[in-house]
N, C-alpha and C positions, 0 to 999 in steps of 0.2 A: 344258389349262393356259392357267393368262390370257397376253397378251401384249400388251406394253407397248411406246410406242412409246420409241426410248431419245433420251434427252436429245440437244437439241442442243450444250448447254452441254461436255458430255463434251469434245469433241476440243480445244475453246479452254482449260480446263482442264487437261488435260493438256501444252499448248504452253507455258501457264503456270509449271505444275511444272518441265518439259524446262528452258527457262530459268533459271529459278532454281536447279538443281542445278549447271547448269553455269556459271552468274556463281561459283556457291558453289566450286567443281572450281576454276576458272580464277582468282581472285581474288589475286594477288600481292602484294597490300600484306600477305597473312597471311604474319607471319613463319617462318623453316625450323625454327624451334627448333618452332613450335607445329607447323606440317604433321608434324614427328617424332613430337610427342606423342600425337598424334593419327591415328597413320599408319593403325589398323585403322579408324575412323571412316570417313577419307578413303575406302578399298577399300570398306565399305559405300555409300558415297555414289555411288561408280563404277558398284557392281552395282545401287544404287537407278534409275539413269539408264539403263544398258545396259536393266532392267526395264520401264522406259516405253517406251523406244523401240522394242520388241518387242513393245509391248502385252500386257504379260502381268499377272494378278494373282493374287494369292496368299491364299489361304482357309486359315487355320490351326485346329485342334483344338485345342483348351488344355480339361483339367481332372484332377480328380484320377487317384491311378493305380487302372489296373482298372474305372473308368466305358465304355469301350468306345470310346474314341478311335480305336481303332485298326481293328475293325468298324466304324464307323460309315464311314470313310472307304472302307472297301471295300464297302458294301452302295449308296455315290453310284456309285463306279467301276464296281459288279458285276463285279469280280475280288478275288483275293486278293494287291491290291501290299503292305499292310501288315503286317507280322510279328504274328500274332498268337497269344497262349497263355496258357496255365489260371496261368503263374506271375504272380507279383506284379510288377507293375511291368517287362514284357516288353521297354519301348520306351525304349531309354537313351539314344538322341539323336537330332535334330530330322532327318527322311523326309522326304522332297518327291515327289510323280510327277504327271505332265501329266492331265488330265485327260481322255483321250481318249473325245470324244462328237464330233458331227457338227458341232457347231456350240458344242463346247466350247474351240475352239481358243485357247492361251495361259492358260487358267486352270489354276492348279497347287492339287493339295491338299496340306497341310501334318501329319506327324504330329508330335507333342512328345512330352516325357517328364511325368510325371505331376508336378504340381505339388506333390505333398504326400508324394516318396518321401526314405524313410530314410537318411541320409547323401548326399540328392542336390540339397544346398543351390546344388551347380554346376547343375546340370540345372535346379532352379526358376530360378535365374538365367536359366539361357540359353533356357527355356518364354518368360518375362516379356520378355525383350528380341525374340525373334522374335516374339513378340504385336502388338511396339511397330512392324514392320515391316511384319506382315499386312495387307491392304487388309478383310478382314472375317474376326473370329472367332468360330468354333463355340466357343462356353463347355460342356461336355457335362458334366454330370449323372444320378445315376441314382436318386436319392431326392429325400426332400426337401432343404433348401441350408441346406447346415452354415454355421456362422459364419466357419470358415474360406475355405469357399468365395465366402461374399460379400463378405469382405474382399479377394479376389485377383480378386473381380468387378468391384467397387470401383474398385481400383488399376490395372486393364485399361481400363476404362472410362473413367477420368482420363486417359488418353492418346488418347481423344477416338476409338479406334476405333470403327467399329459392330460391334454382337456380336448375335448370335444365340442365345438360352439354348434347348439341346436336351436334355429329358429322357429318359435313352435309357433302354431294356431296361422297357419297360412292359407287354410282357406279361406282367411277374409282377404287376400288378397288376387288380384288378377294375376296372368302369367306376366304382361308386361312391367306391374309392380312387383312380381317377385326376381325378377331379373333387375331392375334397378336398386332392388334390397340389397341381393346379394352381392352384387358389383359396391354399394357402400361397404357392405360390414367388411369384405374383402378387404376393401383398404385401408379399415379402420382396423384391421386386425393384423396387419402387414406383417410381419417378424414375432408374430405370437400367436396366432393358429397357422397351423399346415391347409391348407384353402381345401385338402379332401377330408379334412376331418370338420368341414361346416355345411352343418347336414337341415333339410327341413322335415320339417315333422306336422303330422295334425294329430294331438294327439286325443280332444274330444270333439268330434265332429257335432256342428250348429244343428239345430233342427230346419229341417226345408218344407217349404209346405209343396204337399205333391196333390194334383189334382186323376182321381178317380175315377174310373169310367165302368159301370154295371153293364150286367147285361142286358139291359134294356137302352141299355146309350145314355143313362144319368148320370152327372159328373156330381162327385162328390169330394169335399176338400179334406184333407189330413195328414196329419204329418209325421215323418220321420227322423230318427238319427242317423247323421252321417256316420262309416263305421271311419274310427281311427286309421290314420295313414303313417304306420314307423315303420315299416319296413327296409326302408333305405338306412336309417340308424340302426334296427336289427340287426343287416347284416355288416353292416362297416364297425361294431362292435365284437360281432362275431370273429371277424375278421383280426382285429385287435387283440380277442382274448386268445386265440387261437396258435395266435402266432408271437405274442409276447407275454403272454397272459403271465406266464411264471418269475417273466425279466421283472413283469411291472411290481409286481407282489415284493420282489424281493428288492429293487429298486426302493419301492418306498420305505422300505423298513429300513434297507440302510441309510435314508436320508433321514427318516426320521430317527433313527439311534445319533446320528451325527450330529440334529440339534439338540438331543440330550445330553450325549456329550459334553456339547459346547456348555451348553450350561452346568455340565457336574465339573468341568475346569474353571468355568467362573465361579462356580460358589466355591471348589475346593483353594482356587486363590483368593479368594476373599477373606474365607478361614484362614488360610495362611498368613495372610497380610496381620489378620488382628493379632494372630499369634508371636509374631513377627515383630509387630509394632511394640507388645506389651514384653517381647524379651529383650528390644534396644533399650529400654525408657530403664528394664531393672540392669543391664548393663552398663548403662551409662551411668546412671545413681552409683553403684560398687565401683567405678572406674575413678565418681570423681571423688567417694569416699576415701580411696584407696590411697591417691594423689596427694589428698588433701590431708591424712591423717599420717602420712610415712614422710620422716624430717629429712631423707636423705635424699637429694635429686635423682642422682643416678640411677637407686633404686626405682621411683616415682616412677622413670622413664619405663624401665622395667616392667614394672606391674602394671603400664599402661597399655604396653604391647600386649603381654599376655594376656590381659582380658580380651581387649580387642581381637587377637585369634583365635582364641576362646569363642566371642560373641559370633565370630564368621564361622565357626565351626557349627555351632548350634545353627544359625540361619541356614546352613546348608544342609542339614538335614529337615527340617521345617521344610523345604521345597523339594524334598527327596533328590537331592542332587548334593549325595555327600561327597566333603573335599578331604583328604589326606591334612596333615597338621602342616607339611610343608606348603600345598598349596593354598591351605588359608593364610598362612604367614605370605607370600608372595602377593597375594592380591590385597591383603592389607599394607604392605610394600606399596605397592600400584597405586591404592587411593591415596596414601598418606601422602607421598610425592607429588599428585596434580594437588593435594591441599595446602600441604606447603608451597608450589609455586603459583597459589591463586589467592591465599590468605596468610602470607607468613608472617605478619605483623603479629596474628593470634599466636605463632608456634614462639614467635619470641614474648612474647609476654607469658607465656606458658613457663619459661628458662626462668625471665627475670626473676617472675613469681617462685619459682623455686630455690633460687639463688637467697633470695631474703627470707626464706622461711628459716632458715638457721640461724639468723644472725639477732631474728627476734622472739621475742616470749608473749607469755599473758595472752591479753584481748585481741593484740595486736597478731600474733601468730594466726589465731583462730579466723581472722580477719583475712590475714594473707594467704592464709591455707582456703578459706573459703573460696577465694577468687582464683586458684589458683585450680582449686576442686571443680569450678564449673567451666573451666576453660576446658579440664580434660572432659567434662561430661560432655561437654558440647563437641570435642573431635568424635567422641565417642559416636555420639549423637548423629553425627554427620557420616564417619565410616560405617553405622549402622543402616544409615538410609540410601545409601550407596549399594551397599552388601545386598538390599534387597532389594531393587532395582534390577542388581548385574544376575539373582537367581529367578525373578519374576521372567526375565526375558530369557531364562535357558542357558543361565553363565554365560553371555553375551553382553559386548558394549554396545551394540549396534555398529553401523558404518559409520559414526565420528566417533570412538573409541572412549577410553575413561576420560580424556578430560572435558569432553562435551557432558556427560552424564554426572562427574562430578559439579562441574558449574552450574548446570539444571538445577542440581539437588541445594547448591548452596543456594541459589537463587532464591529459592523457594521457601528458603529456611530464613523467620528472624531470628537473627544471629543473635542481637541483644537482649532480647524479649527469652531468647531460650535459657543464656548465659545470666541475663538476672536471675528467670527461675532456679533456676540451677543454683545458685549462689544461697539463695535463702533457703530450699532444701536441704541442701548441705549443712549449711549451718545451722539449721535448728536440729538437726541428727548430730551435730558435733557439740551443740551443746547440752542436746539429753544428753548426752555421754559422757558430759565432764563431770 
């Protein structure tokens, strides 16, 4: 067996990973709502880390049922740890046991349920997410690669693990059919196995019947098992652990932290948004009470603004990307201006309506002031859903700048439908109040 010398890289790697699980574990700014959501995540993240720090890695079997997932991992161990039998689909959830060699210590092998068994849409699942955790997987085969096979090859493979394709149980095949095998799968597997990591294997050999001969020269019939043929997998494993064995450990784990990650960024934007969404709506209410209740225009204008830098203030913090009071005052600047030159019919009917709130009384003020109250809610409305747009993307307009994302957002927005609403809110708060 070759022997390779193993990486230096390995242990600095691994110290790498250690890190980063545990920035990810210890991280306090993620809020409790998302740690809940999240809670089984998190415990995988635990057990991913306890996993380094024991040095240990995990070799998973993944393929259809009845391909011999389950021999093959006993004919590595040379015992019988995995349940094995003539029925379909014997193996109904994911087996682990240590890999006990001299020099195997902390490597575990993995058995799964067969990816293609009938009503075991759970079990394909939970095949696929231990896949996503194994530090290297046995993909096992026993013909040629069905189309479903190499879409779950595919989908394996996009999760960046290294795989191994093992064509098992090939003593039912002649040598000229195992050369026309592998010359298929080779091409079926073009750009997603490396052609020396497609290995054969037998890994429960058939009974043969052998004929007997006494010492009397009577032939008598009886029969034998063939012994298991993994040796070539043995060592090109070997070979693998030996010389990457600690890259791949810590490999996976930062790939796996990464998609936890991703997902504690989307649930913590998600949080945000709701938070987000429920401080425009009471911003917008006070903006257009504010409007709607203060007789003076000028004023109006006034306490229009500084809520509105107010509300960008708050949003900026909500997405941890707080702004100074000057720079929220600018970039409510910024939006106010593509609104005004994209809707300024609204900003003058905004004037008018204030103009004539002085000049009347009674039903009719409360009326004017109404309409006057949901005009502001609605900029409000609108420089809110802006504001969190330009923090969701990292205080960025993207490459078409604010007024591409301002016209988005108005787009998206009924105008009318907001501005009624807004109208009769107001004024039934304006008239509890009278």
């Amino acid at each position: 067996m070759t022997t390779n010398k193993p990486s230096n890289n390995g242990d600095s790697h691994l110290s790498i990973a250690k890190e980063s699980l545990q920035e990810l574990l210890g991280d306090q700014r993620i809020p409790s709502k998302v740690r809940d959501n999240l809670a089984q995540d998190y415990t995988q993240l635990e057990a991913m880390l306890k996993k380094l720090e024991h040095g240990h890695i995990h070799i998973a079997a993944v393929g259809r049922v009845s391909v011999g997932k389950s021999s093959l991992l006993n004919a590595l161990l040379g015992a019988e740890q995995f349940s094995v039998s003539p029925l379909h689909g014997e193996t109904r959830q994911i087996d682990m046991t240590d890999w006990k060699q001299a020099d195997a210590g902390g490597i575990f092998l993995i058995d799964t349920p067969g990816l293609n068994e009938v009503n075991g849409e759970s079990r394909e699942q939970m095949t696929r997410d231990l896949a996503s955790r194994s530090d290297l997987i046995l993909f096992v085969i026993d013909s040629d690669l069905t189309e479903s096979e190499k879409q779950a090859l595919i989908s394996i493979s996009q999760q960046n693990r290294p795989i191994m394709l093992v064509i098992n149980k090939t003593d039912r095949y002649s040598k000229k059919e195992q050369d026309l095998l592998i010359d298929s799968v080779k091409k079926l597997t073009t750009g997603i196995i490396d052609t020396k990591n497609i290995i054969f294997t037998c890994a429960r050999g058939q009974s043969q019947t052998v004929i007997m001969v006494d010492d009397e020269g009577k032939e008598h019939e009886t029969s034998r098992e063939l012994a298991p043929d993994v040796n070539e997998l043995k060592t090109r494993l070997w070979e693998i652990l030996k010389e990457e064995g600690k890259t791949l450990a810590a490999l996976n784990a930062s790939l796996f932290a990464g998609n936890i990650s991703d997902q504690i960024s989307k649930h913590v934007l998600e949080v945000r948004q709701d938070l987000a969404s429920k401080l425009v709506r009471t911003y917008s209410v006070s903006k257009g009470l504010a409007v709607a209740v203060n007789p003076v225009p000028v004023a109006d204008l006034f306490a229009a603004a500084v809520l509105d830098i107010s509300m960008v203030l708050h949003l900026s913090r909500i997405y941890g990307l707080p702004l100074s009071k000057n720079e929220a005052s600018s970039l409510v600047k910024v939006i106010c201006a593509q609104m005004l030159a994209l809707i300024g019919t609204v900003w003058a009917v905004h004037l008018i309506s204030s103009t004539l709130k002085i000049g009347t009384g009674g039903i009719s003020t409360v009326v004017t002031a109404g309409g006057q109250g949901a005009i502001a809610y609605y900029s409000s409305y609108v420089v809110g859903q802006v504001a969190k747009r330009y923090f969701a993307d990292g205080k960025s307009w993207g490459e078409l700048g604010p007024k591409q994302v301002v016209t988005e957002i108005l787009e998206d927005i009924d105008r009318e439908s907001i501005i009624q609403d807004a109208k009769q809110d107001i004024l039934g708060r304006l008239r509890q109040g009278a």
